[in-house]
C-alpha positions as CSV (number, residue, x, y, z in Angstrom):
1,X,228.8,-70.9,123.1
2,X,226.8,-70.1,119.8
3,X,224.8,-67.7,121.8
4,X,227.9,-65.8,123.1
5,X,229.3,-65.7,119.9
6,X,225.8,-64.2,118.0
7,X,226.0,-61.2,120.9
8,X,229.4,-60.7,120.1
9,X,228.9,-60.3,116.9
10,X,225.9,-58.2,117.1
11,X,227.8,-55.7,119.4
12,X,230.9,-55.7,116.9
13,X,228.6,-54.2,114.5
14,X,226.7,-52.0,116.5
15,X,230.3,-50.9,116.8
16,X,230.7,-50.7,112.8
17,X,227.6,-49.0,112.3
18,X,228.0,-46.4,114.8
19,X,231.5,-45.7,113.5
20,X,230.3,-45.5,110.1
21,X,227.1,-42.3,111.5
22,X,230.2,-40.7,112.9
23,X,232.9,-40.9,110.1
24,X,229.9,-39.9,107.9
25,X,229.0,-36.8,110.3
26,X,232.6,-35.8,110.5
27,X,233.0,-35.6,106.3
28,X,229.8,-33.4,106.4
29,X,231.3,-31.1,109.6
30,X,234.4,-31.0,107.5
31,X,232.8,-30.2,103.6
32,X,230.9,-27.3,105.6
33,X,233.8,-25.9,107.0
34,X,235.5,-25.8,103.8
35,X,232.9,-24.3,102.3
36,X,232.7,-21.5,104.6
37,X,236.8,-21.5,104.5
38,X,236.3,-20.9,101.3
39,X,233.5,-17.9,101.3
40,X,236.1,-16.5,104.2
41,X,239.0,-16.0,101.8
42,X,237.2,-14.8,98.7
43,X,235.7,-12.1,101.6
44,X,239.3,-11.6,102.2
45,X,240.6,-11.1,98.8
46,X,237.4,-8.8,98.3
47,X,238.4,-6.8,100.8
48,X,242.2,-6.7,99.3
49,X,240.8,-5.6,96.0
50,X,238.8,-2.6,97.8
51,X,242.3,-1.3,99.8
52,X,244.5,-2.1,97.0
53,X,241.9,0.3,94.9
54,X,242.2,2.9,96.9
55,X,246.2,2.8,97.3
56,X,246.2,2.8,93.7
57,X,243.8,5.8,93.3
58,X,245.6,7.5,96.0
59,X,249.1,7.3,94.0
60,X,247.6,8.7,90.8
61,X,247.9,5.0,89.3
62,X,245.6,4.5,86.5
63,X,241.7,3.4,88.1
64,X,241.1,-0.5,88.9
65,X,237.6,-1.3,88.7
66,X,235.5,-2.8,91.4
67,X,234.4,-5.9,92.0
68,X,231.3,-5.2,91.9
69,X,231.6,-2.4,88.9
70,X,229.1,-2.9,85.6
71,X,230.7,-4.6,82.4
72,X,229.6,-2.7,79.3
73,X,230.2,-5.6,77.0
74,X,228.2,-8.7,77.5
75,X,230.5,-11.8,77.9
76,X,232.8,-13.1,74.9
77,X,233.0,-16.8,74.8
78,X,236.3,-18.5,75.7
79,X,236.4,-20.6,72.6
80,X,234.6,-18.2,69.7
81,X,237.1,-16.2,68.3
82,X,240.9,-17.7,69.7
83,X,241.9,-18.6,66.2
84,X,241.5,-14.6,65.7
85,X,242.7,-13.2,68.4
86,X,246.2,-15.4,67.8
87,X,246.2,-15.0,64.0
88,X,250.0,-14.4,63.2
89,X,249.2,-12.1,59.9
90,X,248.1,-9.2,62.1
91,X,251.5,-9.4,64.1
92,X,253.0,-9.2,60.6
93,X,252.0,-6.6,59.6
94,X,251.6,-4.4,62.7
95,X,254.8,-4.3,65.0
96,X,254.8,-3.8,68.5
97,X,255.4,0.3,68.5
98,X,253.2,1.1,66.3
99,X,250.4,1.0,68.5
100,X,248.9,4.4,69.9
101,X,251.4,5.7,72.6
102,X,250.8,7.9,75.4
103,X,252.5,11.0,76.6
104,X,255.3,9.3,78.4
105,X,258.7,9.8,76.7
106,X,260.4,7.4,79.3
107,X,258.0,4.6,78.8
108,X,259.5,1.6,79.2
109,X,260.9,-1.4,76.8
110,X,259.8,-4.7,77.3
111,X,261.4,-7.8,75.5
112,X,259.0,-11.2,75.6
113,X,260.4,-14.6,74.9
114,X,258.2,-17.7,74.3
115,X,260.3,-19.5,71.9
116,X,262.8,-20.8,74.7
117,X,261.9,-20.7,77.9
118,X,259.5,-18.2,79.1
119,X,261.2,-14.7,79.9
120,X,260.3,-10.8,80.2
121,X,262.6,-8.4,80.4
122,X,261.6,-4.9,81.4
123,X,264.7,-1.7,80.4
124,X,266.8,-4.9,80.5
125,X,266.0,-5.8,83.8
126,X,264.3,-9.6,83.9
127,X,261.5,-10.1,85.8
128,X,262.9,-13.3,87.8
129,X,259.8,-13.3,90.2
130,X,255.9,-14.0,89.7
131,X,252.9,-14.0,92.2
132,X,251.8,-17.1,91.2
133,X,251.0,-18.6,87.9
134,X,248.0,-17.6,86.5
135,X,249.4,-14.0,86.5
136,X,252.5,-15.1,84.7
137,X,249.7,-17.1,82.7
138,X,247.0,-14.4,82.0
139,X,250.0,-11.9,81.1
140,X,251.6,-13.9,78.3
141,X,247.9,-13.8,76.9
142,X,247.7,-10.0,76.9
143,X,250.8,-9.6,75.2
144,X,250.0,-12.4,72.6
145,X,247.0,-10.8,72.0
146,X,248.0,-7.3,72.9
147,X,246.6,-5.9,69.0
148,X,243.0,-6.9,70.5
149,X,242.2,-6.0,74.0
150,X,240.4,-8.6,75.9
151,X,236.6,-7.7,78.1
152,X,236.7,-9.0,81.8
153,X,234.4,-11.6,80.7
154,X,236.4,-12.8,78.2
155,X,239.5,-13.5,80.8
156,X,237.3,-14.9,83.7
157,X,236.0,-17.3,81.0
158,X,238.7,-18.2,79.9
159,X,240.5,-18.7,82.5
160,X,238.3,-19.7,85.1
161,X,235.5,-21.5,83.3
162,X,234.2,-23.9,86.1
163,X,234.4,-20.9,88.8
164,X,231.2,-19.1,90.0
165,X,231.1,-15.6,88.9
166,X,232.2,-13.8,91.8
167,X,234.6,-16.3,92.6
168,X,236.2,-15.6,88.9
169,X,235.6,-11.7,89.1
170,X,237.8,-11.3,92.2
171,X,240.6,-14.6,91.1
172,X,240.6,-11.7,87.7
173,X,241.4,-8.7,90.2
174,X,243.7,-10.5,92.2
175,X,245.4,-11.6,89.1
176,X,245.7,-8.2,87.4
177,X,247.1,-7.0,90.8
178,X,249.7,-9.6,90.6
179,X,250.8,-8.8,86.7
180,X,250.9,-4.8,87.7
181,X,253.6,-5.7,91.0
182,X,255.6,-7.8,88.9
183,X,256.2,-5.1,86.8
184,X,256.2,-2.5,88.6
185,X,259.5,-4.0,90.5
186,X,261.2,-2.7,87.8
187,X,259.2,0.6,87.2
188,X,256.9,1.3,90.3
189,X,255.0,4.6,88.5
190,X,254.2,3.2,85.1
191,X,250.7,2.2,84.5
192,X,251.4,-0.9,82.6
193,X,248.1,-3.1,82.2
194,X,245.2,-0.7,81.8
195,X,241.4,-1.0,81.8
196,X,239.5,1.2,79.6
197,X,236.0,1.2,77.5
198,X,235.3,-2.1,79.3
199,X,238.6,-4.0,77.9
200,X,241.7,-5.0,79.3
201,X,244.9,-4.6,77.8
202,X,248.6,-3.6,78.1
203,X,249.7,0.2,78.1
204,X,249.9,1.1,74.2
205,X,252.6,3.5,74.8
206,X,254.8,0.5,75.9
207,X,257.4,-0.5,73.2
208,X,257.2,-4.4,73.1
209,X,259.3,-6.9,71.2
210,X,258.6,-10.7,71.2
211,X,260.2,-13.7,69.5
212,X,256.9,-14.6,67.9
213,X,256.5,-11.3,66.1
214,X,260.4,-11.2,65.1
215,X,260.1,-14.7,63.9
216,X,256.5,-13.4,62.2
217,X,258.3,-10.7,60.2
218,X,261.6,-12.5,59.2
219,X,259.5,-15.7,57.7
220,X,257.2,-13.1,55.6
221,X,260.6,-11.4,54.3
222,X,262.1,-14.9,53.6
223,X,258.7,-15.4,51.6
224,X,258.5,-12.5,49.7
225,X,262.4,-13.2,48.7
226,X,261.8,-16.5,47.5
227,X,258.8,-15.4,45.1
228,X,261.2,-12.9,43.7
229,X,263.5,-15.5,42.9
230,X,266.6,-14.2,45.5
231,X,267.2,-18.2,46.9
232,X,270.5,-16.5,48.4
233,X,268.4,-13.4,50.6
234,X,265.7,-15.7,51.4
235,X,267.7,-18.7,52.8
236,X,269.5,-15.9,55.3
237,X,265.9,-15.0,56.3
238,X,264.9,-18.5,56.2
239,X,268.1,-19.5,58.9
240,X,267.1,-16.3,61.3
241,X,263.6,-17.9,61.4
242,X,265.6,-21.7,62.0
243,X,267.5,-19.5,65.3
244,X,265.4,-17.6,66.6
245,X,262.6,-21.0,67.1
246,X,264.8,-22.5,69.9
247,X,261.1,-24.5,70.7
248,X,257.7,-24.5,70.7
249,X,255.7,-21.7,71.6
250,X,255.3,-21.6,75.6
251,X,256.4,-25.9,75.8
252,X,255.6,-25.6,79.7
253,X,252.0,-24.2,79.3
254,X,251.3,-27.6,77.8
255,X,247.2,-27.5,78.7
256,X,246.5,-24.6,78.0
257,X,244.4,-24.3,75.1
258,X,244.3,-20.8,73.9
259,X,248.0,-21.2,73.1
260,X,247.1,-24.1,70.6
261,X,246.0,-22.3,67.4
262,X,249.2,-20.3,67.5
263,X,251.4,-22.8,68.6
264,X,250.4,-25.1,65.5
265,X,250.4,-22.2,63.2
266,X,254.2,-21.0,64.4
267,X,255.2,-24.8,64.1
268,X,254.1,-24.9,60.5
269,X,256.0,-22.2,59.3
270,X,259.0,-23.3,61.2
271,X,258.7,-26.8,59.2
272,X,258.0,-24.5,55.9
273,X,261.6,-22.4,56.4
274,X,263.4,-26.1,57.4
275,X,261.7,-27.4,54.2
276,X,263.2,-24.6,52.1
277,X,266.4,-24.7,53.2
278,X,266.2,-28.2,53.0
279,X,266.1,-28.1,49.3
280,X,268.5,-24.8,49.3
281,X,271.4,-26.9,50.9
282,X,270.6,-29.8,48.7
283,X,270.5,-27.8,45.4
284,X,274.3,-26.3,46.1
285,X,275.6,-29.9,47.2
286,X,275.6,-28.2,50.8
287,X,275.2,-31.6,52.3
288,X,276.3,-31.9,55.8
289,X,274.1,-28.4,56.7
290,X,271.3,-30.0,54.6
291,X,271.6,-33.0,56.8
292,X,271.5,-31.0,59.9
293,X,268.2,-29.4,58.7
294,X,266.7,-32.7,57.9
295,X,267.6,-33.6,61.6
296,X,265.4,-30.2,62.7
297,X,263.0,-30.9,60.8
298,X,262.5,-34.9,62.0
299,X,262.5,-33.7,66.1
300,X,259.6,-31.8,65.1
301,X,258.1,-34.6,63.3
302,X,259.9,-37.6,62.9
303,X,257.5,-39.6,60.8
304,X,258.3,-36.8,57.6
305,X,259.5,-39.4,55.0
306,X,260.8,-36.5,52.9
307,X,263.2,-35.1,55.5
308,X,264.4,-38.9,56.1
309,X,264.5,-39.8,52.4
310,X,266.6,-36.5,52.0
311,X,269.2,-37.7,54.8
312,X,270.0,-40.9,53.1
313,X,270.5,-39.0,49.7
314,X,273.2,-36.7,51.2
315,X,274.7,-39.6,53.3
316,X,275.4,-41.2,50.2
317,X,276.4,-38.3,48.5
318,X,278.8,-37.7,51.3
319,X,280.1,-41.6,51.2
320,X,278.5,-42.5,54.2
321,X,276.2,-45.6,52.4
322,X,276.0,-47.3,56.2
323,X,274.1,-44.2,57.9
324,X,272.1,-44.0,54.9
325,X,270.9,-47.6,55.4
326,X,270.6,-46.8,59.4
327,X,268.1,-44.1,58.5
328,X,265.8,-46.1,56.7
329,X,265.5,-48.2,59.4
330,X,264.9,-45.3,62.0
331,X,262.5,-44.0,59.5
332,X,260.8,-47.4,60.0
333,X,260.7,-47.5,63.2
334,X,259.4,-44.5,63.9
335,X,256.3,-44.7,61.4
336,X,255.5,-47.9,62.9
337,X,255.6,-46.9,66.1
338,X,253.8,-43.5,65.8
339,X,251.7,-43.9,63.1
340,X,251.8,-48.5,62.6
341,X,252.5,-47.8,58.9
342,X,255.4,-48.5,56.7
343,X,257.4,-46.5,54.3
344,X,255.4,-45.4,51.4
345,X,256.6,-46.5,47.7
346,X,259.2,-43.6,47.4
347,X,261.1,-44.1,50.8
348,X,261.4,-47.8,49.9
349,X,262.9,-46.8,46.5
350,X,265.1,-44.8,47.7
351,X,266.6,-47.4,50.0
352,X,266.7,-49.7,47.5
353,X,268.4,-47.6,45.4
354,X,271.6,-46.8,48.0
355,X,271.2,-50.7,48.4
356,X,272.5,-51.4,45.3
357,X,274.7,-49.0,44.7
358,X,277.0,-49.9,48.1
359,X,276.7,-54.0,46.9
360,X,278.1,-53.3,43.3
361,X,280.6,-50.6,44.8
């Protein structure tokens, strides 16, 4: 019996063993044919690039350049020079049509929101449809950036750092093809994303406005009022700012990390205008709009002391002792749980101060 049970045993895993060659052999067959799946379609997209070329050139459309073609720049590194290439004081002081234009009387107008959800508009027409996203992606960098034209290295870095050079130049071609369609739905002879000198970059004759650079110039207006001493001109300015930032710069491109420098440098000037007004609507006994600037100010960053501090002083201004006393507490909650800190000396004080006042009243 002990003997029929060792043979059985040794058959079941001769079984095992022999199941375990041939899984292994068909992850190899399979990893090979992916690779070769894989060599297959960048072929094919190749090939795309080449006819796509060639209907382009055929049309008169502005030259795409080969695969294959030269760079004249060596590559720019993805993470050098962001910072500058996003820097809001050059969208101050340069607005979108005063860029070089072409000879094109009729070229179009093209509106760019990032402050709410993601829109273009091209002569009032939105573009409701994109190839996929890293078009949609790659495009809202060229217009950010659209004072600073970007080399095909740069992008392919950028954008695909982990991909093998080839695999990146033609993903960049394929890309660029995508943008130009999208827009050309709207306008099918304009030559709207250009290559020249070894740079990529949107047509300069195009007259662009964005949210960003609208909400640039009104918070430099709003700063150059308040130096002067007009509280009245720059709080208007400082409120346009407050409308137009609906929400963080591009919210659903969350990992992106180009966006970041810009992102954080839009955000602090939309806490600076919220600050001012803060202490605007404070200073005329404006309370319940002062409130509902404190309560801006705290979605952005609800651990601001300042901005809760400043709600319980115009709840009890306003009568309301019982809110005020609710806010400290949300004010403690909230550092605790973001930052495991309590309120500092001067929140406390302040509490303590509407504390007494509502048990002697």
């Amino acid at each position: 019996m002990l003997e029929q049970l060792l043979d059985a045993a040794e058959r079941v895993a001769s079984v095992c063993t022999a199941l375990q060659e041939n899984v292994a052999r068909n992850r190899q067959s399979l990893s090979e044919s992916q690779d070769r799946a894989q060599k297959v379609i960048e072929r094919l997209q190749s090939l795309l690039e080449l006819v796509v070329d060639a209907t382009a050139h055929s049309a008169g459309d502005e030259p795409r350049p080969h695969i294959d073609a030269p760079e004249s720049s060596r590559p720019e590194p993805a993470t050098s020079d962001v910072r500058d290439r996003l820097d809001l004081d050059a969208a101050d002081t340069q607005a979108a049509g005063e860029l070089a234009k072409d000879n094109r009387a009729d070229a179009p107008a093209i509106n760019v929101y990032f402050l709410r959800p993601f829109q273009v508009d091209v002569n009032d027409t939105p573009i409701e449809h994109w190839p996929n996203c890293k078009a949609k992606t790659i495009f809202k960098h060229l217009v950010l950036t659209r004072d600073r034209p970007a080399t095909r290295d740069y992008l392919m870095e950028l954008f695909w750092p982990d991909a093998e050079p080839e695999a990146a130049r033609v993903n960049l071609n394929v890309a660029l093809y995508n943008i130009r369609s999208a827009l050309r739905r709207i306008d099918p002879t304009f030559p709207f994303v250009i290559h020249d000198g070894g740079h990529y970059s949107l047509n300069r004759g195009l007259s662009i406005w964005t949210d960003v650079d609208a909400f640039a110039a009104l918070h430099k207006r709003a700063a150059e009022f308040d130096r002067t001493g007009d509280t009245e001109a720059a709080a208007r300015e400082f409120e346009a700012c407050v409308e137009l930032y609906r929400n963080e710069l591009l919210a659903e491109d969350r990992y992106e990390d180009w966006i970041v420098p810009i992102r954080d440098q839009l955000r602090d000037r939309y806490l600076s205008a919220l600050k001012r007004l803060n202490t605007h609507y404070f200073g005329r006994a404006d309370f319940a709009q002062c409130v509902t600037i404190c309560r801006k100010l705290l979605v952005v960053d609800c651990c601001n002391e300042e901005a809760h501090c400043q709600l319980m002083r115009c709840y009890a201004k306003m009568g309301q002792l019982q809110l005020a006393q609710m806010q400290y507490r949300t004010c403690v909650q909230s550092l605790a749980r973001e930052m495991g800190v309590p309120p500092n000396g001067a929140t406390t004080r302040v509490y303590r101060d509407i504390v007494q006042r509502t048990d002697s009243g």
